[in-house]
C-alpha positions in Angstrom: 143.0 42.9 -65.3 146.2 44.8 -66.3 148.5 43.1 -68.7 150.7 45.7 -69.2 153.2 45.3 -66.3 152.0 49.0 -65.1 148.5 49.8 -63.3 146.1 50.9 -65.3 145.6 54.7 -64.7 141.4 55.7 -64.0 139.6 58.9 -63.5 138.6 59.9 -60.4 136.0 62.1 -59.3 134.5 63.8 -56.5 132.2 60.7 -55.9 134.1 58.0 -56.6 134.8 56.3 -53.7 134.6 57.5 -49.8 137.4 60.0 -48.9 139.8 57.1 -47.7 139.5 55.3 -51.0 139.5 58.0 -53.4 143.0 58.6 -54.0 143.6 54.9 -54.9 142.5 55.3 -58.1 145.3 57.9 -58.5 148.3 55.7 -57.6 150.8 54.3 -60.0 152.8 51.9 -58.1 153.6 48.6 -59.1 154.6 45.8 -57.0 154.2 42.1 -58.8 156.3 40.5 -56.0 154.6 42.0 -52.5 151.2 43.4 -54.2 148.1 43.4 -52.0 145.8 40.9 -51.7 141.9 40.5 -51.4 142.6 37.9 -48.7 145.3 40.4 -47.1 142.3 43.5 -47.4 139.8 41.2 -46.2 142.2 40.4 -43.0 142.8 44.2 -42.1 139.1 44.8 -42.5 138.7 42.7 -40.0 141.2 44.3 -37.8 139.6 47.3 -38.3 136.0 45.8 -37.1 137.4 43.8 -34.7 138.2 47.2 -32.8 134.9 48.3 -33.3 134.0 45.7 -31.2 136.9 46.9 -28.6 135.2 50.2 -28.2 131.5 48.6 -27.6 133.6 46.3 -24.9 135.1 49.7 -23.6 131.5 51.4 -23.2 130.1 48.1 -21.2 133.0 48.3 -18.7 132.9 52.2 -18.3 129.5 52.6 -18.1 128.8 51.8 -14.3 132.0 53.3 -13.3 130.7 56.8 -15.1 127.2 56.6 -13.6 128.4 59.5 -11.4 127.5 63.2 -11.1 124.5 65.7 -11.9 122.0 63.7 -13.6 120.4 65.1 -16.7 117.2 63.5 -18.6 118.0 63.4 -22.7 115.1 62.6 -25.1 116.3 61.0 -28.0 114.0 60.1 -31.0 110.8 59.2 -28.4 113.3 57.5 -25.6 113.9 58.9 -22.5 117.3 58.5 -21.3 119.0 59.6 -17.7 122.7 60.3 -18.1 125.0 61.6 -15.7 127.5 64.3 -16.8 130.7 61.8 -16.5 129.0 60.1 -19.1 127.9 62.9 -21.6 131.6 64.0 -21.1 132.5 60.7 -22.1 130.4 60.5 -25.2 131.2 63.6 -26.5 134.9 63.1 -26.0 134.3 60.2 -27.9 132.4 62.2 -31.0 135.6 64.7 -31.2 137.8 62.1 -31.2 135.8 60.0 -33.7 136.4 63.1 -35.8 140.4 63.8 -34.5 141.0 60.3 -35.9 139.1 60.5 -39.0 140.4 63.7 -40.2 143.9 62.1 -39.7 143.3 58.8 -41.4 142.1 60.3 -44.7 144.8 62.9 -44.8 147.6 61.2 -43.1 147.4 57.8 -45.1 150.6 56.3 -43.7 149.0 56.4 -39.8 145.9 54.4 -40.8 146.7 51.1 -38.8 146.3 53.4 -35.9 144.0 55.9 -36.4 142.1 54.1 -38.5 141.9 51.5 -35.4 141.2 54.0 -33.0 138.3 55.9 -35.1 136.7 52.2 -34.9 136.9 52.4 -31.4 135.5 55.6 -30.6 132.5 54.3 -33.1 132.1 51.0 -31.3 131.8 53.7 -28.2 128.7 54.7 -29.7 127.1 51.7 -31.2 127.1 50.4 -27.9 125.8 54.3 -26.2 122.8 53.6 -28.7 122.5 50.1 -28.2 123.0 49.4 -24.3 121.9 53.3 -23.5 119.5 54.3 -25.3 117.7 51.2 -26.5 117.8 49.3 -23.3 115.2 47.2 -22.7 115.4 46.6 -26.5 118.9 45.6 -27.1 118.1 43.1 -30.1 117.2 46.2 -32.3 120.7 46.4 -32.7 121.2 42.8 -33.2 118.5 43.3 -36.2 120.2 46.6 -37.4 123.8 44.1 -37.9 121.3 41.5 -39.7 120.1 44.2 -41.7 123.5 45.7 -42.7 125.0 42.3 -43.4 122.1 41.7 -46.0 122.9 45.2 -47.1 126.4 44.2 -47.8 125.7 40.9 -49.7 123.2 42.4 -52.3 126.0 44.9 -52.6 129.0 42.3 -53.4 126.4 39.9 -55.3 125.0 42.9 -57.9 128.7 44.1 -58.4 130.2 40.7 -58.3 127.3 39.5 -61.3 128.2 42.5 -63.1 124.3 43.4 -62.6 125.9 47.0 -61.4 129.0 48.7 -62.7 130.4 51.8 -61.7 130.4 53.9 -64.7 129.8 57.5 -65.9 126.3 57.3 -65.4 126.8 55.3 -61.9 128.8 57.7 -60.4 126.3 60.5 -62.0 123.3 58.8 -59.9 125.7 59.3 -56.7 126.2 62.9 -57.4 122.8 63.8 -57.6 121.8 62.0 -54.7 124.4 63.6 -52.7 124.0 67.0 -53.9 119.9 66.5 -53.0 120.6 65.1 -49.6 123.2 68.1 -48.8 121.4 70.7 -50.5 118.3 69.8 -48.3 120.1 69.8 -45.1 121.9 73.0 -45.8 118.2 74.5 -46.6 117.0 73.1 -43.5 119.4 74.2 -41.2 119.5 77.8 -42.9 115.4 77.8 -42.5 115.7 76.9 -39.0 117.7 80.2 -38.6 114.4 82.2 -40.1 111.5 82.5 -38.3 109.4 82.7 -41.1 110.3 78.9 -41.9 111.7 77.9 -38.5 108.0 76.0 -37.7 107.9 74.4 -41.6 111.1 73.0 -40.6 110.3 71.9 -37.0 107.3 70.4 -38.1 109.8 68.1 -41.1 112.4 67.5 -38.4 109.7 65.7 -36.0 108.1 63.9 -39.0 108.7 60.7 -38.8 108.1 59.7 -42.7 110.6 62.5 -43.4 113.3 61.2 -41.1 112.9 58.0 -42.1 113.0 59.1 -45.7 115.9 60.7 -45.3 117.9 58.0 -43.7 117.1 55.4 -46.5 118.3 57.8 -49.0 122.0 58.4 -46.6 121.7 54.4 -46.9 121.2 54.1 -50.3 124.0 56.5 -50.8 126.5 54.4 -48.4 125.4 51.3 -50.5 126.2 53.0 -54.1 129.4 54.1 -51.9 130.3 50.1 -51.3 129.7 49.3 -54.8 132.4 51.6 -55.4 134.4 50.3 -52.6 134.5 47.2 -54.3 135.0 48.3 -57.9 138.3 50.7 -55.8 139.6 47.0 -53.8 139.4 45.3 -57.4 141.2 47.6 -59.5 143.9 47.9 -56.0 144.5 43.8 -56.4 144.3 43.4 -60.5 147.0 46.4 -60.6 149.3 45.2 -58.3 149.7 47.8 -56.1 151.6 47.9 -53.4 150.7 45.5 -50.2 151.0 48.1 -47.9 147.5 50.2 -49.6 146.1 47.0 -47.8 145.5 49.5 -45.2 144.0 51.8 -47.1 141.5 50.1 -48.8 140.5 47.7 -46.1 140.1 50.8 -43.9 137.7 52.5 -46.5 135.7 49.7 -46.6 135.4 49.4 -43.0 134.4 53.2 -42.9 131.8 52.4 -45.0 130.4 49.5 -43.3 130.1 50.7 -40.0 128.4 53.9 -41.9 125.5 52.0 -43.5 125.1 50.4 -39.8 124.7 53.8 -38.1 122.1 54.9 -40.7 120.3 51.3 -40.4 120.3 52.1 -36.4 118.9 55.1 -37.0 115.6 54.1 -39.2 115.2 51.5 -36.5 115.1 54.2 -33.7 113.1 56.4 -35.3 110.6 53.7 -36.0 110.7 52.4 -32.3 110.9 55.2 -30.2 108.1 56.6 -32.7 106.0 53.0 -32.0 107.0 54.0 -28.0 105.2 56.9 -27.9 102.1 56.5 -29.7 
């Protein structure tokens, strides 16, 4: 903790926190009588999943009423969905908003009670597409995905709480080269797709499901390192004193994160079931 009257000034790198958090570790305010709190950053992360939960509500209520128009048969990892084009409208104003929101969040720190909010609602959107849509029939796969993601979270808080794991040099060097892998892959697959030469090589990957599955524990292993620095971000935000209104900030980070690792846990689970469907 800082004794100095004055935060304490840390490095920060390209990897050092998700792009909400990352510019925390750059700020030099000081605020001993209205600093933030972990129990104030706990609150608004709550507010922030708590709308989450408004846009899975929003999808349950719009979904009959958009059961209208053309009809058009979607198969998405092994399950075979019918939507009607009000809804795939629906869900892909959703996804450009989910980005609109994002963008404007990370950049534009001072709107993030709102945007922030709102980005959790278009997400919530499509928890509950994948949920109530596509996994109907087997709803509590999402149920297990949230079980899965809260134990995620724990190990997390427990291994950087212990001090087991601490975000140093070589911690944040073990992020790099797992994102640089992950991205450099996806880059080469996408540009292989493009040449015909690779284009079935790459098919073949794509539909694999060991491959895919691989691939999403290593985005989840990645989210988790990202939490760990999350944490190590919300500490060094409380223990400086900074200013209660980064509340927002931080709370909104970790909420970004969160509902991250339980998209990719969704994922893993619907590759393995729709796989387990078709065979």
């Amino acid at each position: 903790m800082n004794t100095n009257n004055s935060p304490t000034k840390r490095k920060s790198s390209f990897l050092s926190s998700n792009p909400v958090m990352r510019r925390l570790d750059r700020i030099s305010d000081y605020s001993p009588s209205n600093s933030a709190t972990y129990g104030g950053i706990t609150a608004k992360t709550a507010y922030f999943i708590l709308f989450t939960v408004v846009g899975i509500i929003v999808h349950l209520i719009m979904a009959e009423k958009l059961a209208a128009g053309d009809p058009v048969n979607i198969n998405y990892k092994g399950f075979e969905i019918q939507m009607y084009s009000n809804e795939v409208i629906a869900l892909g104003a959703s996804v450009v908003l989910a980005i609109v929101f994002q963008l404007l969040a990370f950049f534009v720190k001072v709107t993030i009670p709102v945007t922030g909010a709102l980005y959790c609602v278009t997400q919530g959107y499509f928890i509950s597409f994948l949920v109530f849509k596509v996994l109907k029939g087997y709803e509590y796969l999402g149920a297990l995905a949230l079980v899965i993601t809260l134990v995620i979270i724990m190990v997390m808080a427990i291994l950087y709480c212990t001090g087991i794991v601490r975000v140093t040099k070589k911690f944040k060097m073990v992020m790099t080269t797992l994102f640089i892998t992950v991205v450099s892959t996806t880059l080469i697959s996408v540009a292989g797709y493009f040449i015909p030469l690779t284009r079935p090589l790459v098919t073949a990957l794509s539909q694999n499901i060991l491959f895919s599955i691989g691939t999403s524990v290593v985005f989840i292993i990645i989210a988790a390192l990202f939490l760990i620095c999350d944490f190590d971000t919300i500490d060094h935000v409380v223990s400086d004193k900074l200013p209660k209104k980064y509340e927002w900030q931080a709370a909104f980070g970790l909420a970004f994160t969160v509902i991250w690792i339980y998209l990719k846990v969704l994922d893993i689970i619907l590759t393995i079931a729709g796989n387990k469907k078709d065979s």
